[in-house]
N, C-alpha and C positions, 0 to 999 in steps of 0.2 A: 504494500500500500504506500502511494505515493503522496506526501503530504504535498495540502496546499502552501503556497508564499503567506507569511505571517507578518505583518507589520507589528514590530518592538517599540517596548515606553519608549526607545530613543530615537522612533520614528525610521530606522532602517527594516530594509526586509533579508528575511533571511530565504537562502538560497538550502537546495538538497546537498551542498557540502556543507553549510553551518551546520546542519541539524544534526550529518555524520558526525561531525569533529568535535561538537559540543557532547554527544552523548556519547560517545566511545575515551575521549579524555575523562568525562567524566566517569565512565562504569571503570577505567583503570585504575584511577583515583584513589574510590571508594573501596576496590578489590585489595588494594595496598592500606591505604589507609589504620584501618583496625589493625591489621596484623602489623605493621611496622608498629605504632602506637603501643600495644602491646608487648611489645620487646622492652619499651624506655621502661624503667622503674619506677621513675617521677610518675607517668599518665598514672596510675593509679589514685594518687592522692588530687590529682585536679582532674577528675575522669569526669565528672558533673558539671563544672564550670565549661572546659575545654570543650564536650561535644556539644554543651548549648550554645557556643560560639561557632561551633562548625558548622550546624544547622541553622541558627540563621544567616552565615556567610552565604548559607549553599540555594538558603530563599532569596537574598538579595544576588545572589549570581544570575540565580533563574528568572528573577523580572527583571534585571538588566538586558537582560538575552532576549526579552518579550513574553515569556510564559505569563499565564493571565492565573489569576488565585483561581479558578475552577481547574484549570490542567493541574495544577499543584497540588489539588485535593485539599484545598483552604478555602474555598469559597462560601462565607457565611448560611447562603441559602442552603450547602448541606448539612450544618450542622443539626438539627433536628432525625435526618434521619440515619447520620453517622453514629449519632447516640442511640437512637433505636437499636442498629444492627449490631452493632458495638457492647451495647448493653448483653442483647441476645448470647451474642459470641459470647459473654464474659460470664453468664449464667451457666451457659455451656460446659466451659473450662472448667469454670468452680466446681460442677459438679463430679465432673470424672476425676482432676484430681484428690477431691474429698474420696471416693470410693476408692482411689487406689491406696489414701494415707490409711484407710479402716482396712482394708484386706490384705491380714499380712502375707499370700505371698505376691502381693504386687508392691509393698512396701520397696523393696530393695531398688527398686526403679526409681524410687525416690532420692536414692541415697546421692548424696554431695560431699566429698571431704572437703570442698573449699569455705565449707560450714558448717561442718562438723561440731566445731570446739567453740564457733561464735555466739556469743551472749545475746540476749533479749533484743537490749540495745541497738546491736548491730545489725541483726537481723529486719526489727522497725525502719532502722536507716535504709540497708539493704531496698529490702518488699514497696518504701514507703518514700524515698528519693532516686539512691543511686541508681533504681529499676527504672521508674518511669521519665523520670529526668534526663539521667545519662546515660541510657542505653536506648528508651524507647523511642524518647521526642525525635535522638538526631537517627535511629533506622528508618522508622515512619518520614520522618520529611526527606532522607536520604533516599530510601530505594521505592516506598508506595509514594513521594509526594515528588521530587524533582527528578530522580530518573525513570521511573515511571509514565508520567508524563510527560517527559522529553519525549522517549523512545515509542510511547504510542502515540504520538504527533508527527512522529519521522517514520515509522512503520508499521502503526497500529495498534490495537490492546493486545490482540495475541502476543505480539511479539516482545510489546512491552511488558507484561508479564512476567512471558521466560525469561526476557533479558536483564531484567530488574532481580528477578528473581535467583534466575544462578549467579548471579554476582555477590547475593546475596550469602550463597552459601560461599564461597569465597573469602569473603568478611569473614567469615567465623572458623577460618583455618587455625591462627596461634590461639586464638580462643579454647578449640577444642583440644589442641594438644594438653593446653594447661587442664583441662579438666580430667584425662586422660592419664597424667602423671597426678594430681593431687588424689584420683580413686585409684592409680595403683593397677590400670587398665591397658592391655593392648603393649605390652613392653617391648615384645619383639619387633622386629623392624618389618618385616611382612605383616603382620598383625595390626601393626601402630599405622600402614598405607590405606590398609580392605577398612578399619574404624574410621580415619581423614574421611575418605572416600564415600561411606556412610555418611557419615555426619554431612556432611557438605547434601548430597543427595537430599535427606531428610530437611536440613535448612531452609533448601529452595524449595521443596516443598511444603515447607510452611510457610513461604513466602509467598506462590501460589496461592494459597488460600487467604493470606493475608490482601492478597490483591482482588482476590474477589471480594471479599469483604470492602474497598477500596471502589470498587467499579460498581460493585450493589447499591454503594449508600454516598456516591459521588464526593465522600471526605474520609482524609487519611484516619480524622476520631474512630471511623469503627475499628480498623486494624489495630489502632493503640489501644485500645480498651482490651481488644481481644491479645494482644501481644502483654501488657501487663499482668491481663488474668496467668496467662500460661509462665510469665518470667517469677513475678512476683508472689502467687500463691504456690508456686512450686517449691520456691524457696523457702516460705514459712512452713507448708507441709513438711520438707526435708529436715525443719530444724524440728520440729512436733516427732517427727517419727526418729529422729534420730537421739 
């Protein structure tokens, strides 16, 4: 699908090479981004500050560029039903993972050692900022709100989907290693490639649905509602059952 010529807040029009060049820098970007970030030691201590600043750099890039707050999945008018579907989603989640912390043998699915030993406290911060703050706002405006909508303006929603989507899983490469050595999982070097590889898989595939969630209710709110339930009550579950 061949997008039409878009006229930008800055009054230029963008041609079938902007749209390429803007969306494919950006999906590299983002592909690098977390996992370099995650290497530093420091991002952890300003992981909240830092991605709220990268999210909205990446909203002021995208109406620099001309995206309109409805491709961006910000457009007032959807908020109403981004909360509906969002809401839904988040009912959803809550519920399966409640039925998994009560059924001990699905318990262990739950298990996290990177919170194992964390206090109440931390866990509140956790579920109740670092989740929805610093992880969700800058995924949601990153892959469902400005690459998203780039890339189905330049070649559609299917495409923007996939392409938002495995990028998405991408992002969560050093992520998952780290989760992978703090359970003690996947040690061997064949084993620790077929787990990446998974996980990535599984990723985009939530991201997939994240985007439907996205394209149903015409704003990024549903996907972060439903991305919070699954980040953030997962995490309290894991400290509950652990």
């Amino acid at each position: 699908m061949e997008p039409v010529d878009a006229e930008g807040v800055d009054g230029h029009l963008f041609c079938e090479h902007d749209w390429r060049v803007f969306v494919l820098t950006l999906a590299v970007f983002l592909a690098a981004w977390n996992n370099v970030a995650n290497l530093v030691a420091a991002f952890d201590s300003w992981y909240v500050p830092v991605n709220l600043v990268v999210a909205a750099l990446l909203v002021l890039l995208a109406r620099r560029r001309g995206y309109g707050w409805e491709t961006l999945g910000l457009s007032r008018a959807h908020v109403g039903a981004g909360a509906r579907w969002g809401g839904a989603a988040f009912g959803l989640v809550a519920v399966v993972i409640m039925i998994a912390a009560l059924v001990p043998a699905t318990q262990p699915l739950l298990a996290d050692g990177r919170i194992a030993g964390a206090g109440g406290a931390e866990i509140a911060f956790l579920a109740l900022v670092r989740i929805p703050f610093g992880t969700v706002v800058l995924e949601e405006v990153a892959f469902r709100g400005v690459l998203y909508g780039a890339w189905s303006q330049w070649r559609g929603r299917v495409a923007g989907a996939v392409g938002s989507s495995a990028v998405f899983g991408l992002w969560h490469l050093v992520p998952t290693l780290a989760l992978l050595e703090a359970n003690d999982l996947a040690s061997a070097p064949g084993a620790r490639i077929t787990a990446l590889a998974a996980a990535v898989a599984l990723t985009a595939g939530a991201g997939l649905l994240f985007c439907a969630l996205r394209i149903a209710s015409g704003s990024i709110l549903a996907p972060a509602l439903a991305h919070v339930a699954t980040n953030s009550l997962a995490a309290t579950a894991a400290h509950l059952v652990a």
